[in-house]
N, C-alpha and C positions, 0 to 999 in steps of 0.2 A: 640637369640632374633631377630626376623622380624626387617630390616632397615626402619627405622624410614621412612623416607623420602623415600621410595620405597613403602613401603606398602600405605602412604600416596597418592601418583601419583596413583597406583591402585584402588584407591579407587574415589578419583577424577575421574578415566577412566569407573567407572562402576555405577558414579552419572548420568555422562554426558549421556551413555549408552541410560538410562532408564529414562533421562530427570528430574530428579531429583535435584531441583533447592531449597526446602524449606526443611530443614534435621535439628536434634536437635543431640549433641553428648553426651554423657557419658563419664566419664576416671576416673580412680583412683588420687589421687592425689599425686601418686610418680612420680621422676622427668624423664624419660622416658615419661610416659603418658604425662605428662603437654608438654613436647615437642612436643608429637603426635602432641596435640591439638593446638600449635600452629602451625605447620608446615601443619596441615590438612585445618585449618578454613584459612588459605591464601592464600588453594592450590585452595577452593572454593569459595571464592570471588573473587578469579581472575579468575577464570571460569565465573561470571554472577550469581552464586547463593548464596542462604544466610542462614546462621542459626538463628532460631526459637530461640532455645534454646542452653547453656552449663552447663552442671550439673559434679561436683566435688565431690568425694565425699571421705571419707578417706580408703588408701589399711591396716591401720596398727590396726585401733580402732574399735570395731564392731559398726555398724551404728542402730543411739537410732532411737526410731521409732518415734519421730517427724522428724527425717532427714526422714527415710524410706517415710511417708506421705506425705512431701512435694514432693518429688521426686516425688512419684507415681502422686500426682495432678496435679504435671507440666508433665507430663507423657499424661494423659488422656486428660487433657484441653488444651493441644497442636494440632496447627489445622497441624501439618507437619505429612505425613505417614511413616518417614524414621526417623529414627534413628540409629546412631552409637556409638556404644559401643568397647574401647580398653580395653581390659583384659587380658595383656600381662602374667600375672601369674594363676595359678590355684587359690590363695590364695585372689586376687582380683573379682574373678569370683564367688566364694563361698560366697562373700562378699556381691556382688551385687543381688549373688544370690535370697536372703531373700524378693527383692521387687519382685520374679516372673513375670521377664522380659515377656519368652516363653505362657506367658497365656493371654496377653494383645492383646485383639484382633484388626486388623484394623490398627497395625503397622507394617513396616516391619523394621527387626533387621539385622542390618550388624554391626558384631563381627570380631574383628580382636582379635585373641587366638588360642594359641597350647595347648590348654586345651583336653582333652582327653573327648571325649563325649562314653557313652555304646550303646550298641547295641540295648537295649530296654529301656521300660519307664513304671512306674504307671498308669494303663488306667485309674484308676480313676481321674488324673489330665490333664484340658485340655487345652495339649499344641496347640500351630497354628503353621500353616505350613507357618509360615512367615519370617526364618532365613534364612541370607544368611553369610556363614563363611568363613572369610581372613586364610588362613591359609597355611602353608609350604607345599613344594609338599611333599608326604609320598611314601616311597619305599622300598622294601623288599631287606635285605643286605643276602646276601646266607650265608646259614649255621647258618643264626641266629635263628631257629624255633631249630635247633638241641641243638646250647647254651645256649636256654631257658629253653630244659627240662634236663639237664644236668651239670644246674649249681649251686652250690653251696650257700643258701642265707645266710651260717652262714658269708661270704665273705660283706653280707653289712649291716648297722645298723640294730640294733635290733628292725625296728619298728614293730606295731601289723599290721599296712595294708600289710607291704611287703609280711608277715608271713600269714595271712590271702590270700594273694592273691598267696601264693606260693603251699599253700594246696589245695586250689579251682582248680589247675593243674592236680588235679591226681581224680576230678572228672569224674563219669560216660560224663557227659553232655559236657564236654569240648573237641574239635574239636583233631583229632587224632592228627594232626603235632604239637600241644603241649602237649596232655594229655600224664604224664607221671605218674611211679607204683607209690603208696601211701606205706610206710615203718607201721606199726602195730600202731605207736604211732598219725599218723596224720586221723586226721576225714574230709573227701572228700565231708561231707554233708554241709558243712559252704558255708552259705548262701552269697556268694561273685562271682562275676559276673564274669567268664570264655571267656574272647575273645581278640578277637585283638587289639581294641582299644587303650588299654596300650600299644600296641608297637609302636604307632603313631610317637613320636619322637624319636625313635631310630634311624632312616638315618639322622636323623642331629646330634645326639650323637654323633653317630661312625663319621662323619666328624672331629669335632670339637674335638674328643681325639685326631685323624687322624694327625689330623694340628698341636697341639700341638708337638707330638713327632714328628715329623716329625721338627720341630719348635728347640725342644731340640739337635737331632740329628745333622743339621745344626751345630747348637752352640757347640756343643761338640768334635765336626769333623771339626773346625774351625781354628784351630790353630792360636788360640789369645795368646797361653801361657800360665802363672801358673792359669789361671780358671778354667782349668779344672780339676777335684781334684775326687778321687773315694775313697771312706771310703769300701773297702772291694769289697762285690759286690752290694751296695746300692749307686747313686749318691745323692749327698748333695748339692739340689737346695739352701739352705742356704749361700749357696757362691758364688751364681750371685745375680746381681743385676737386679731388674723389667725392668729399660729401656735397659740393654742388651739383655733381653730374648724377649722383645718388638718388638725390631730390627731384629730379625731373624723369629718370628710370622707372621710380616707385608709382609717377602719376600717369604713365604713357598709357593709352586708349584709346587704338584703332579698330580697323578691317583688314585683315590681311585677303590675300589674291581670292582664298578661296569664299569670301565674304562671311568671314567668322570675326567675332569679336574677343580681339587680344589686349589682356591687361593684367594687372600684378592683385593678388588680394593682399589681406590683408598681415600673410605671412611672407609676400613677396615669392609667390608662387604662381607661374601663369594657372589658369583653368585647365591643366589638361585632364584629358581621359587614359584609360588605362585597359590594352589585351590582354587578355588570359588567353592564352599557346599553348597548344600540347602540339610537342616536337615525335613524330611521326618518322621512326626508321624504318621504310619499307624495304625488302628483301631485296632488291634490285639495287643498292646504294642510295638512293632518293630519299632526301631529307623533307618531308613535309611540314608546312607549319598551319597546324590547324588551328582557327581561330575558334574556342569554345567557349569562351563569355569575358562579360568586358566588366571594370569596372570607372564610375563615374563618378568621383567624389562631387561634383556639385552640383548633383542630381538630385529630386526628392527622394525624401526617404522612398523604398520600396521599389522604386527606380534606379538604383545608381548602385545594382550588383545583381550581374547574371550569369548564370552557369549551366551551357545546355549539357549536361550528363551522357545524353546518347550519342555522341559525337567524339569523344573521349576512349581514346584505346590505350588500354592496359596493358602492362606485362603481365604474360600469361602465367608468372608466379605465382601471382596472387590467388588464393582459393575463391576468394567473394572482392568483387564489383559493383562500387567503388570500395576499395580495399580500404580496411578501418585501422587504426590506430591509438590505441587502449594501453595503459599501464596493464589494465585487468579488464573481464569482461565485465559487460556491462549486466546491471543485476535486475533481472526479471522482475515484471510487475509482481505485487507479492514480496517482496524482499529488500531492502535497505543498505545501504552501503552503511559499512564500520570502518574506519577510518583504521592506517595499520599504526601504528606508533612510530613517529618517527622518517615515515614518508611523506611523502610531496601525496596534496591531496587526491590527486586521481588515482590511487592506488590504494588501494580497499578491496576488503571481504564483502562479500556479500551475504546475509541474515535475514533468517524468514521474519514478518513482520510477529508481533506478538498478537494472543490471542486477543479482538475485537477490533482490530488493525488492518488497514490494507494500503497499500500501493497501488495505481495503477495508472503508474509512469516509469520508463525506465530510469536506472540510476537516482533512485528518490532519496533524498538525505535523510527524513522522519516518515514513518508510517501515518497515515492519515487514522486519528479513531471512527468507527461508524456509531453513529448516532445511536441510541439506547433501542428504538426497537429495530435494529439492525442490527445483521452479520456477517461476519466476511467469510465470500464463499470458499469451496476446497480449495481452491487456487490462491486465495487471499489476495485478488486484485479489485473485487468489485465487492461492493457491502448489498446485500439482497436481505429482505424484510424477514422478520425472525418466526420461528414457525410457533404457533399458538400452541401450547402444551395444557390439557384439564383431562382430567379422568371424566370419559362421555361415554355414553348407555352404548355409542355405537361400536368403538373399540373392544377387543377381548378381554380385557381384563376388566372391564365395565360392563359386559356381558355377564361373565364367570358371576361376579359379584351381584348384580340383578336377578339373577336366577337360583343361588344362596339365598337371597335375602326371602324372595319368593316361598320357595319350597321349606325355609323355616316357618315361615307366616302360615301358610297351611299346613303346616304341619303343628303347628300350636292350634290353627282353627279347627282343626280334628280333633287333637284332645280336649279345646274346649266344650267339641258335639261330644265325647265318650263322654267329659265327665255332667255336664245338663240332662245327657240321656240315661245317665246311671247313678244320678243323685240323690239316690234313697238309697244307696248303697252302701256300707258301713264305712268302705276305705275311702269315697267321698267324704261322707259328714264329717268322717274323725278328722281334728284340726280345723275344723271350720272350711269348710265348701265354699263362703263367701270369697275369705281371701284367697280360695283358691281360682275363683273365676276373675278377683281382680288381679290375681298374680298373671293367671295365662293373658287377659284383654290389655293389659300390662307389657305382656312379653309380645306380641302381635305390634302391639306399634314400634316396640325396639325392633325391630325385623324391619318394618313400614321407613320407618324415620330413618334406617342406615341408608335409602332411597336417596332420599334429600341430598346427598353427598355427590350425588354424582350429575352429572351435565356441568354448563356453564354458569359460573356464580354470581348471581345476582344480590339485590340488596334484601330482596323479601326472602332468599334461600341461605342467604347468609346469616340473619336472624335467625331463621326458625333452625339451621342444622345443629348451633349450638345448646339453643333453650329446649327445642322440643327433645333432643338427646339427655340433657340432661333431669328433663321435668321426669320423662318416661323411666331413664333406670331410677333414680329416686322412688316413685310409686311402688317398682317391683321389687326396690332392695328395703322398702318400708314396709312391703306384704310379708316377704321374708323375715325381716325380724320380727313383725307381728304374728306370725305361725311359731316361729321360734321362742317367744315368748310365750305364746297358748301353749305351748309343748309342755315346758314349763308349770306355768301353772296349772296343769290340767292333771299333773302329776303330783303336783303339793297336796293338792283337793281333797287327792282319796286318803289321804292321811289325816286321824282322829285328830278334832279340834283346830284344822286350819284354817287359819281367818282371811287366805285368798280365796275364798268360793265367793264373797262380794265382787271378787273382781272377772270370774268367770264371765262369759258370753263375748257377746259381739261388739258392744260397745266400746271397749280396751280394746279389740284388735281394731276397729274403724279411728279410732282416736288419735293409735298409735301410726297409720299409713296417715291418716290425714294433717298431723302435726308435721309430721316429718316431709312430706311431700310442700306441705306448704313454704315449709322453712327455703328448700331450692327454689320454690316458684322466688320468692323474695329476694335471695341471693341473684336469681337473673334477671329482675328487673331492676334492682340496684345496677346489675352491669350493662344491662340498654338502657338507662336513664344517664349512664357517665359515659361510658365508651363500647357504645354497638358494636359488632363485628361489621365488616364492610367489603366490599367487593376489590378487590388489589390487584393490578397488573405488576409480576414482581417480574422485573427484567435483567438479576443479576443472579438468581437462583442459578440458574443451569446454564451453559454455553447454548448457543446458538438459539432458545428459546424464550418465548414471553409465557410466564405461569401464573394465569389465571386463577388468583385462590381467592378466600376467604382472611383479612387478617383478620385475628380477634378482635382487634378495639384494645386490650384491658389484657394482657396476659395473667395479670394476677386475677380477673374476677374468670377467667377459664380457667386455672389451676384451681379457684377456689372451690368450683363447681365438681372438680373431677374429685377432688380432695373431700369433699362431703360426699362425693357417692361410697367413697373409699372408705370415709367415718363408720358409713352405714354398713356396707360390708365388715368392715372390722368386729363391730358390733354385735353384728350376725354371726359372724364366724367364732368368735369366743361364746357366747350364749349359747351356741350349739356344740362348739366343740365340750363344752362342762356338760350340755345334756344328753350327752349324746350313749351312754350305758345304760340311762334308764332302762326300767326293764318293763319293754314293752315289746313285743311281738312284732307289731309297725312303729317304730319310733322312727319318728320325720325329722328327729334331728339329727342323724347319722346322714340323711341325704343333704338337709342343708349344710352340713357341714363339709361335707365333698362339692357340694357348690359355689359356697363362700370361698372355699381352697380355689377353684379355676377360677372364679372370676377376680381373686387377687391375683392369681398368678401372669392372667390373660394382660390386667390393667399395670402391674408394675414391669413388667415384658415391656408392654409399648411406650412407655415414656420414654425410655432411653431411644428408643428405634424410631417416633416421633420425633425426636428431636436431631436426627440421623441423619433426615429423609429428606425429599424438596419436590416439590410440584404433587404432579399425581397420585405417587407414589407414598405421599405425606396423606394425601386423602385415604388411600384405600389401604393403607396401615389403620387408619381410626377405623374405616368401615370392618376392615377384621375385628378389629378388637371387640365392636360393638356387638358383631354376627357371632363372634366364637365365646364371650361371656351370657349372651343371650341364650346361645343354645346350651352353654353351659347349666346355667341356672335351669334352663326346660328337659333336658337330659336327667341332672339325679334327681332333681324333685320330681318330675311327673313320669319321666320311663317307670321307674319301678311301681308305680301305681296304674299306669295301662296295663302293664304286663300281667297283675293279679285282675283287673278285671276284663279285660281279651281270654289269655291263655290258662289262666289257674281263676277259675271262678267260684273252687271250692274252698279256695281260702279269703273268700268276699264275704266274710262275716263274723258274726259279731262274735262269737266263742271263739274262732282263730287268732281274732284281735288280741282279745281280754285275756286269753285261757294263761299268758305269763307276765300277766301286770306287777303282778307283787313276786318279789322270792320268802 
């Protein structure tokens, strides 16, 4: 009998083979099988796969056909395509027989059985070509085809098969190297099948007598003493004992005929090998046994299981070849099995992996993460390198923004050429002319430094886009209040006995830009002396990208920096708004007051939308804000003062000015 526990490993080795993870078994219920069965169903869950089904059924009682019907239903309502049957006897196999395993179609059967199959078949029943058979390696022992037709059957019991099958010998039809003469009394026409097939287990016969004497002999030749005892010329095993004879069986180690080496290991199992058969019904009745791969348990690994696949004919049920056998299918790279509740493991959903996840194997139990600057592609099997994300001069929106920031810059260098070329002009002087060409050389580098913002960020562009932004609106929101201021006092002046005419000219408006300018200069070098801004690969901003930004270093000394320009603004914008009735003809404080309004409105808009935002888009939200407060401020302060010196040149003087100073 096939080693339990060998044929079992073989058989695990030609599940795994053909990826067969959902299989139902069959066995008799004698105690061999039930071992099979346990020994088999542990060898496959510890593989990863599972049984469907286990069906019992009895080797000793013929089975009533309410057993036969269940079987067969759990048989057909079985969603697994494999099935495995032990039918280590002929007498079990005969048993089973009666459910017509071989006709059920759209299963495949793997039999483990030394059972002797014929040559041909019934065409009228229709088997599938869906068996694959465990079975002992079979070998031709010399001279046994000669003591076949040569031998004597009055030598073994009287049955009618032997008898039967000894007359079918001296058939016409039966192959020369056994047909032998028929004697007058025997009839050559009995209808009993002539071939080879019944010699199937003879090389494990002849072993196994082999080993025995050979076993005896040992013991006999052993000089133990009075056990050895001969009645004539017959010995009288009656006078050993089973565990003596045991003892010399377990150590036998010969040569048999064919010069192989025969002996017991250490489970008391010879070395055998092992066929894998696919039983081939072809249309003509012809039972083919095709030998498609062998297994060799005491083989090296890597050696000792083989399966030629193209040799192997299926029932043509099957859609796909080699037909699979799946609780569920199997879940595409990309996707994870989830376990159902409650099921046997091979039986799962299948679930895309989450986002920064991939698979890219089937049936993967965990999504694999990709590494930080990777992402997994639309398919989510494979992780490929994450695309670099920065707002750069060469994209459109980094275009768009280069070309604003541009045609603001000249367009402030233009009003700076009106107001130089027309600076003896009265709507120059008034307010002071100075602050007005620090206000526009001012406004030019806010336009210049919104620049800075764009390309790839480095550690000398990440300095300078926070401080030089902030040095620059400082300057032009310190000119601002220092015009608004002169506004001011330029108005107290003309009124009898005011004691601000000391503070009249230039001195107080340069005092008042150069205090205050300096103050942010020191606010941002407090913050590059503790926490510089720095160049940041940020790799969890956005899916699939790496965002190249700037962090700040110090979030509070860049709040503190926006928050003083906004001081300054506030400033400006109440100073102006109180002087903004004066009764002046051109009062400058009605425009700064329309400018101070956009440029709060521009800067407290973006905080909330700055802090919205992520990558790029977090840049060129500041660059707006920058470009749309800058033209703010260049818009109501100096449009309305081009426009009287371009288009109305009649009102460029000093009586139009003056003529409603006072009411």
């Amino acid at each position: 009998m096939p080693s339990i526990f060998k044929i079992s490993t073989g058989i695990v080795k030609l599940l795994k083979h053909f990826n067969w993870i959902w299989v139902g078994i069959i066995a008799p219920d004698d105690d061999s099988s039930l071992r099979f069965v346990q020994i088999l169903k542990g060898g496959i869950e510890q593989n990863g796969a599972c049984i469907e089904f286990i069906e019992i059924f009895s080797h000793i009682h013929a089975l009533p056909q309410e057993r036969i019907r269940k079987i067969k239903e759990t048989i057909h309502k079985s969603s697994t395509n494999v099935i495995i049957g032990h039918f280590n006897t002929e007498n079990s196999w005969n048993r089973f027989g009666v459910i017509n395993i071989l006709e059920i179609p759209g299963k495949v059967w793997i039999t483990i059985t030394d059972t002797d199959f014929p040559s041909s078949y019934p065409v009228e029943i229709s088997f599938k070509n869906n068996t694959l058979l465990f079975t002992r390696v079979k070998k031709n022992i010399p001279s046994f085809l000669k003591f076949i037709r040569e031998v004597n059957p009055i030598m073994f019991p009287n049955g009618s098969i032997i008898k039967d099958w000894w007359t079918s010998l001296c058939n016409n039809q039966c192959p020369q190297s056994i047909k032998r003469s028929c004697s007058a009394d025997e009839d050559p026409t009995i209808p009993f099948p002539c071939d080879y097939t019944y010699f199937a287990n003879s090389y494990n016969i002849y072993n196994a007598v082999y080993a025995l004497a050979h076993a005896l002999k040992y013991m006999l030749f052993s000089g133990t003493g009075n056990i050895t005892m001969w009645n004539g010329d017959h010995l009288r095993l009656s006078d050993y004992l089973p565990w003596e004879f045991h003892h010399y069986l377990k150590n036998v180690h010969f040569k048999n005929i064919l010069d192989e080496e025969i002996m017991f290991d250490e489970n008391g199992d010879l070395p055998i090998d092992y066929s894998i058969i696919n039983l081939i019904f072809l249309p003509n009745g012809t039972l083919k046994h095709e030998i498609v791969g062998s297994y060799k348990p005491y083989a090296p690994p890597g050696e000792d299981f083989t399966v030629n696949e193209k040799v192997i004919v299926w029932e043509a049920a099957f859609t796909q070849t080699p037909p699979q056998s799946r609780c569920t299918q199997s879940c595409a790279p990309g996707f994870r099995k989830l376990p159902r509740e409650g099921q046997p493991v091979c039986c799962y959903d299948c679930i895309p992996c989450p986002d920064g996840h991939i698979s890219n194997q089937t049936d993967m139990e965990n999504c694999i993460r990709c590494s930080e600057d990777q992402w997994p592609n639309e398919k989510r099997d494979v992780c490929i390198p994450k695309m670099i994300n920065l707002l750069s001069h060469e994209e459109s929106l980094g275009i768009v923004l280069t070309l604003i920031s541009i045609f603001f810059f000249l367009i402030t260098a233009v009003i700076l050429g009106i107001f130089i070329k027309y600076q003896d002009t009265p709507i120059v002087r008034s307010n002071n002319r100075n602050l007005s060409y620090i206000l526009l050389v001012s406004l030019m580098l806010c336009f210049l430094c919104s620049l800075i913002f764009l390309g790839r960020p480095e550690k000398v562009t990440c300095v300078l886009r926070q401080t030089a932004f902030g040095i620059t609106f400082s300057i032009s929101l310190s000119s601002v209040l220092a015009k608004t201021i002169t506004v001011v006092i330029a108005f107290q002046t003309t009124k009898p006995g005011s004691k601000l005419r000391k503070w009249m000219g230039s001195r107080v408006s340069y005092s008042i830009v150069l205090s205050c300018s300096l103050l942010q200069v020191l606010f941002c070098l407090v913050w590059l002396g503790t926490a510089p801004p720095f160049p940041y690969l940020n790799m969890q901003a956005e899916d699939g990208t790496i965002q190249i930004e700037c962090n700040e270093g110090s979030i509070i000394a860049f709040y503190c920096v926006l928050g003083y320009l906004g001081f300054l603004a506030g400033i400006s914008f109440i100073v102006a708004f109180l002087a903004r009735n004066l009764p002046d003809s051109f009062n400058e404080a009605k425009y700064i007051t329309f400018s101070m309004l956009v440029f709060c409105s521009v800067w407290v808009s973006f905080i909330p939308t700055y802090l919205s935002t992520r990558g790029k888009y977090m840049v060129a939200v500041e660059i707006f804000a920058i470009l749309a407060s800058s033209a703010g401020i260049l818009g109501c302060i100096f449009i309305p003062k081009c426009y009287i010196i371009l288009l109305r040149p009649d009102r460029n003087n000093r009586k139009y000015i003056t003529k409603n100073k006072l009411t």
